[in-house]
C-alpha positions as MATLAB code, in Angstrom:
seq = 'XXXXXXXXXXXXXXXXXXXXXXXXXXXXXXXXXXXXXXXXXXXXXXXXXXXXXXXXXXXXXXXXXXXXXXXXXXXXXXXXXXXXXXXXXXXXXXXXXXXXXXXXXXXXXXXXXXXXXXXXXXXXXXXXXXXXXXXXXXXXXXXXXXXXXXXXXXXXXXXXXXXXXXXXXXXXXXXXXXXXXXX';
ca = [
       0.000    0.000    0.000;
       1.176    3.660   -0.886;
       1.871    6.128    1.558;
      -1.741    7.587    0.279;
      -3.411    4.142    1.208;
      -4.176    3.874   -2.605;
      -6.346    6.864   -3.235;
      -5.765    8.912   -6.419;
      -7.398   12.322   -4.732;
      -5.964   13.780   -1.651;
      -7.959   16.683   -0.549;
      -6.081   19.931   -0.303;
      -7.920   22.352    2.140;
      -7.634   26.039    3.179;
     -10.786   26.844    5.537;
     -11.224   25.796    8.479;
     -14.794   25.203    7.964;
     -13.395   22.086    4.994;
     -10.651   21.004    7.423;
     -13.314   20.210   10.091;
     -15.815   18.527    7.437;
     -12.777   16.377    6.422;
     -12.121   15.281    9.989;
     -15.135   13.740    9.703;
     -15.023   12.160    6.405;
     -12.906    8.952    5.028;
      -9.966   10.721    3.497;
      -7.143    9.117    5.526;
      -4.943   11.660    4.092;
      -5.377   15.181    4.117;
      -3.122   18.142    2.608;
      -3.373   21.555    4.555;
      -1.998   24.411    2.175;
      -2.634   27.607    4.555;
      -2.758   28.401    8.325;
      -0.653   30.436   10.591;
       2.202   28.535   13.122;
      -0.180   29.179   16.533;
      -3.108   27.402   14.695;
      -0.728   24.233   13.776;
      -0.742   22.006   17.538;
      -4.684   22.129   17.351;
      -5.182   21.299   14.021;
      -2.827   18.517   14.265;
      -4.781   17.432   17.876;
      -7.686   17.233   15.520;
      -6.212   15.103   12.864;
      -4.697   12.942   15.368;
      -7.817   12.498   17.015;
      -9.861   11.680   13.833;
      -6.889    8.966   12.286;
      -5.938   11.129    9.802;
      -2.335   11.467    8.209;
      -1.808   15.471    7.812;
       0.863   16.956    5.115;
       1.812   20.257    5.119;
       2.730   23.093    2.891;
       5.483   24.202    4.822;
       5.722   27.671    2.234;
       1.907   28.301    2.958;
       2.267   28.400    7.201;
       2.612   32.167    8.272;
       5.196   32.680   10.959;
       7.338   30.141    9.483;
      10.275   30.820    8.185;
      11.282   28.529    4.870;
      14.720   26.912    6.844;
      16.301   24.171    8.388;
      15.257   25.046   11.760;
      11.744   25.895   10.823;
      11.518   22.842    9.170;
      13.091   20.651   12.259;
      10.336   22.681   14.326;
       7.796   21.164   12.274;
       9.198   17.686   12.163;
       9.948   17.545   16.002;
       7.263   19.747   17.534;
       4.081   19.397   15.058;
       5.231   16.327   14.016;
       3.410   15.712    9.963;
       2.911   12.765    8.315;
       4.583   14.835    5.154;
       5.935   17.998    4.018;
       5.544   19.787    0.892;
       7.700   22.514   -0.299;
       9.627   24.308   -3.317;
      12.714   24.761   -1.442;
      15.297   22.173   -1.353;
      16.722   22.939    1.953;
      13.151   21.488    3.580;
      12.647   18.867    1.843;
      16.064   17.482    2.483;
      15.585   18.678    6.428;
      11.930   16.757    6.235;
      13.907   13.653    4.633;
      16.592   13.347    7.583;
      13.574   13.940   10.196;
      11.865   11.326    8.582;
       8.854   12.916    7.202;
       7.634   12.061    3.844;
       8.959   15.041    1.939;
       6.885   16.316   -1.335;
       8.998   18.534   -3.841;
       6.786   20.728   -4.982;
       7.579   22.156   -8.669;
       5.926   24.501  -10.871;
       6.272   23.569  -14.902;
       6.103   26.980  -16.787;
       8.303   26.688  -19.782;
      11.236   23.721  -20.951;
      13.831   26.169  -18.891;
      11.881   25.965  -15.436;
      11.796   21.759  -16.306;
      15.332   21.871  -16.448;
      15.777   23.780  -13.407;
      13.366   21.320  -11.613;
      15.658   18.277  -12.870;
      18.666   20.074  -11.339;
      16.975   20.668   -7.747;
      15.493   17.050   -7.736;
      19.137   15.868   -8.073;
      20.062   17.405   -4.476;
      16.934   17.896   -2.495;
      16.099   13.869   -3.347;
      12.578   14.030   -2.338;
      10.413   11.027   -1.577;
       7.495   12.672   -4.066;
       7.244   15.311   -6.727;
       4.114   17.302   -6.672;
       3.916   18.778  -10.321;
       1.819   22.110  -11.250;
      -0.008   22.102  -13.334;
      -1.176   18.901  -12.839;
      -3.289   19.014  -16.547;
      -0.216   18.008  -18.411;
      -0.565   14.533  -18.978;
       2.721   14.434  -21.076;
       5.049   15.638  -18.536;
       3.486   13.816  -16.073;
       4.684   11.129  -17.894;
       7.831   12.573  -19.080;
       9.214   13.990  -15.406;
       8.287   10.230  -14.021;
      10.336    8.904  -16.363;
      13.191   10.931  -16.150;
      13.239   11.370  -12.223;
      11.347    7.500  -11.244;
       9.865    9.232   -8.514;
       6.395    9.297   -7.790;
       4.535   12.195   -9.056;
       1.883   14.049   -7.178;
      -0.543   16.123   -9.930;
      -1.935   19.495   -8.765;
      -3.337   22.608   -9.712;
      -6.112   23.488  -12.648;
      -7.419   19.861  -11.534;
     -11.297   20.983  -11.575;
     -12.626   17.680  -13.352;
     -12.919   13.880  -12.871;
     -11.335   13.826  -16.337;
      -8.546   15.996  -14.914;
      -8.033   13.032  -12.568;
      -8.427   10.250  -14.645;
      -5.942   11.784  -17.198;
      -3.310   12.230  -14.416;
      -3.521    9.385  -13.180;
      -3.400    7.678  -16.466;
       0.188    9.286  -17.284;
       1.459    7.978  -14.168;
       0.466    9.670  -11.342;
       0.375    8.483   -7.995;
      -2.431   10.788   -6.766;
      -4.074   13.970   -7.634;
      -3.880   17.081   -5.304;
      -7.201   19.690   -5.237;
      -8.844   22.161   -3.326;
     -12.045   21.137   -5.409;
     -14.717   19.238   -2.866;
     -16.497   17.830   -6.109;
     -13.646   15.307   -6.680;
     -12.459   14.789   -3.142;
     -14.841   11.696   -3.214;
     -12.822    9.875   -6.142;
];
């Protein structure tokens, strides 16, 4: 079983209103993208207390700053089941804490590709989260080239969206969208 327990949609939430409905619901694995550091011990009470494996986007916590000892703060003190950032420094930190750590990369043109190759090389993450996650060929392509597990995100809005991801090799699907949180 994957670190996702085999789903292909991980919800990705930024209210506190959809993080509590979660809770509740069968999604053993949730992604928070925004809160602020003094909101992080009770959220993570809450997923503890429902069974549910929490990543976070360690670039999207305010108060925290994007380092190694923000990130061993995290690891030791908040304790995540994963960690996803752009910055190599965390993930590697994440890595040696053993968190799952999620390199988070953003596809705009063949140069920022490149670049992505480059970082992947040092920051050795356990799982790429690509954005846009509609690009079914370089889905396909940066699994190839890297063999690590991708993560799709961003622009998903459809159950095609998913479907196609998936179908290029994704692991899972990241989205804010509640529609497809049920796939």
């Amino acid at each position: 079983m994957s670190a996702f327990e085999g789903r292909r949609v991980l919800p990705a939430v930024r209210s506190p209103k959809d993080f509590e409905e979660l809770m509740q619901g069968p999604h053993p694995v949730v992604v928070l993208l925004e809160t602020n550091l003094t909101a992080l011990p009770s959220l993570m009470r809450l997923a503890n207390k429902a069974g549910k494996h929490l990543i976070l986007h360690a670039d999207l916590i305010q108060g925290l700053k994007h380092d190694e000892a923000g990130t061993q703060f995290l690891c030791q003190m908040i304790r995540p089941y994963g960690i996803i950032s752009t910055h190599a420094s965390v993930i590697a930190t994440a890595k040696k804490q053993g968190v799952i750590a999620i390199q988070r990369v953003f596809l705009i043109d063949s140069h920022s590709l490149r670049t992505s190759y480059r970082v992947l090389q040092q920051a050795k993450p356990d799982y790429l989260e690509v954005l846009p996650g509609v690009v079914p060929q370089l889905i396909a392509e940066i699994r190839e080239q890297t063999g690590l597990p991708v993560l799709a995100g961003g622009f998903v809005r459809t159950k095609e969206d998913v479907e196609r991801a998936v179908a290029a090799g994704a692991t899972a699907v990241t989205t804010s969208v509640k529609e497809l949180w049920q796939m």
